[in-house]
C-alpha positions, 0 to 999 in steps of 0.5 A, a space after each residue: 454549538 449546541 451539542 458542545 454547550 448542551 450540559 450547560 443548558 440542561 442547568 438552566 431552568 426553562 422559565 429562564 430561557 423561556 423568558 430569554 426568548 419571550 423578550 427577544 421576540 417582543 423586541 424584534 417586533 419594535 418596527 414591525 410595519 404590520 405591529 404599528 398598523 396593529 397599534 394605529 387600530 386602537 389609537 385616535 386617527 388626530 395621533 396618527 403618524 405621518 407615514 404613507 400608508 396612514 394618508 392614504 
């Protein structure tokens, strides 16, 4: 697919698919266990959420 799509890829800039593939990886961590524990590190234990790994 690549090679068929390959001059039209040479016409973007860089910063843009550089900014394409920044985004999708920030949304593919949205529900990312290890990202929630990494986010519960700098919240208040009162807001933390009721899942197991917390309670325990």
């Amino acid at each position: 697919l690549s090679i068929v799509i390959g001059d039209v890829l040479r016409q973007v800039p860089i910063a843009v698919l550089f900014g394409i593939f920044l985004y999708m990886g920030v949304m593919s961590l949205n529900g990312v266990q290890l990202t929630e524990r990494i986010m519960l590190l700098f919240m208040p234990p009162k807001y933390h959420p009721d899942h197991t790994y917390v309670r325990k």
